[in-house]
N, C-alpha and C positions, 0 to 999 in steps of 0.2 A: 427318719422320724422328724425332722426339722424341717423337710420339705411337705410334710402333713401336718404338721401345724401351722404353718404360711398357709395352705389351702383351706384348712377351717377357720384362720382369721380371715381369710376373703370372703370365705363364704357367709360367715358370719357380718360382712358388711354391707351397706346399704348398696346398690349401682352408683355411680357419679351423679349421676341425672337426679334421684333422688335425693341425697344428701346436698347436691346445689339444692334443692326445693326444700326441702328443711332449714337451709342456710338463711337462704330469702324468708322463708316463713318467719325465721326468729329476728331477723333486722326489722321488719314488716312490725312484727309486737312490738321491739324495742323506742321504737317510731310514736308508736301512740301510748299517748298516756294510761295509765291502768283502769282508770274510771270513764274513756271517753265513748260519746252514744253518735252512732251514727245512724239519722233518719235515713231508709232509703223509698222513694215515693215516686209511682207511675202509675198514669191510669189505667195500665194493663195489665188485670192480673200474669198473662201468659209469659208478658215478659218479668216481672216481679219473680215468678218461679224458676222459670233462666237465671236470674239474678242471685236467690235463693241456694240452688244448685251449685254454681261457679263459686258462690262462697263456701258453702261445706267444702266441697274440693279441696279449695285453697285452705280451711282450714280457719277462716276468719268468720266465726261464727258472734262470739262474746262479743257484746255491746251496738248491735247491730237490731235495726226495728222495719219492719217491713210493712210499709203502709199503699194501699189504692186507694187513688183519688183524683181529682181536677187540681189541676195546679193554679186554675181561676177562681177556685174554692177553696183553700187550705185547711183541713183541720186541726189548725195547730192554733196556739195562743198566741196573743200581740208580745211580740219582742221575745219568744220562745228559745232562738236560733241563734245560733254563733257565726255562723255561714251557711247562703245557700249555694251550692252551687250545682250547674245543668248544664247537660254534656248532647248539644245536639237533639236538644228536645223543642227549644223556644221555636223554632221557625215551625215545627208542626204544631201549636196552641193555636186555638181558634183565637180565641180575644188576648192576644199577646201585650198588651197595657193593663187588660185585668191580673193577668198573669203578674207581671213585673210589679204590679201595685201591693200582691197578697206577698210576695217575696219578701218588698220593702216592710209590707205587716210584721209579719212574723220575725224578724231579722229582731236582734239585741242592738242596742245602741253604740256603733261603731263595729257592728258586723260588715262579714263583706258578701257582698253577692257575686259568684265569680260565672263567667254564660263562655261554653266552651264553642263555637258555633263556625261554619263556612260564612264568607263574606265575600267583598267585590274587592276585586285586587284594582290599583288605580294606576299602577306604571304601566303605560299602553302597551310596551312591547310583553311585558309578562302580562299584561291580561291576552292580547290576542296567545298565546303560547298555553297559555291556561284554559282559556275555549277550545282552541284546538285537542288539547289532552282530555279535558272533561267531559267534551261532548261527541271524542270520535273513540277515546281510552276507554274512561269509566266503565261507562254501562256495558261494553264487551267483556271488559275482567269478570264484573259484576254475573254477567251469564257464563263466565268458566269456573269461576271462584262459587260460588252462591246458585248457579243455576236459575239466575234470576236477575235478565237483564233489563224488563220492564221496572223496576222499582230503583235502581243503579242509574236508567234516565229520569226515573222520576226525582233524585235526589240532584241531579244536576241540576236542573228545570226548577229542584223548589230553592235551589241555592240563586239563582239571577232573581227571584220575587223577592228573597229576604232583601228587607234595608240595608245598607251599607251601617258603616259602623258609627259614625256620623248622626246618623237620620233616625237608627236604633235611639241612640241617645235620646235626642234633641225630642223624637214624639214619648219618652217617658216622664220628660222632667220637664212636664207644664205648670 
């Protein structure tokens, strides 16, 4: 009898796997304030639905807004924004100073704008080490992982055009 009911409290319980994700899902709420709004904005619908998706999943739906648009156009109001921040999005903007100019718009007075982004590594022995990995690595994982190694070299290729971190700066704060 004792051993039948140790089997319906297991059963009765979540997998591990689960219960971790429940764990994280309630540290995740306890993190953010109860009232806080997060814009999320791309001018791709297709990916915006992706985005959409991976949040129901997770469960993080509440205070979330889902906007398409130009990031050279923002439709947001002057000093709207507490932070903006973009995660490997700046080097594909066409007019990347217009971009950074609507950021600086919309931001609140002592917001921050935080740009998550690939750059030029400058200690010559980890940059040759770094071309060597990125341009003979990458795009191969890229066509085992993704099945799509044409856009794996396109990302290497747009990462040497981007300015250095340096040069980013210096052309937005004229």
């Amino acid at each position: 009898q004792q051993q039948q009911q140790q089997q319906q409290q297991q059963q009765q319980q979540p997998p591990p796997w689960q219960a971790q994700q429940q764990q994280q899902r309630v540290e995740r709420e306890a993190q953010c304030p109860p009232n806080g709004e997060v814009t999320v904005f791309d001018i791709n619908a297709e990916m915006l639905e992706v985005g959409k998706s991976r949040a129901t999943t997770q469960g993080l739906i509440s205070g979330l807004h889902w906007v398409q648009g130009n990031a050279e156009q923002l439709p947001f109001a002057d000093g709207s924004m507490d932070s903006y921040t973009v995660a490997f999005g700046i080097r594909n903007v066409t007019n990347r100073h217009a971009a950074l100019c609507e950021a600086h718009r919309v931001l609140k007075r002592g917001g921050r704008l935080l740009c998550l982004e690939f750059s030029h590594v400058s200690v010559p022995v980890l940059k040759e080490m770094y071309d060597m990995y990125s341009f003979n690595i990458i795009p191969k994982v890229g066509g085992v992982v993704a099945k799509d190694e044409q856009s794996y070299q396109y990302l290497v290729e747009s990462i040497r055009q981007f300015p250095d971190q340096v040069r980013l700066y210096c052309n937005n704060n004229d």
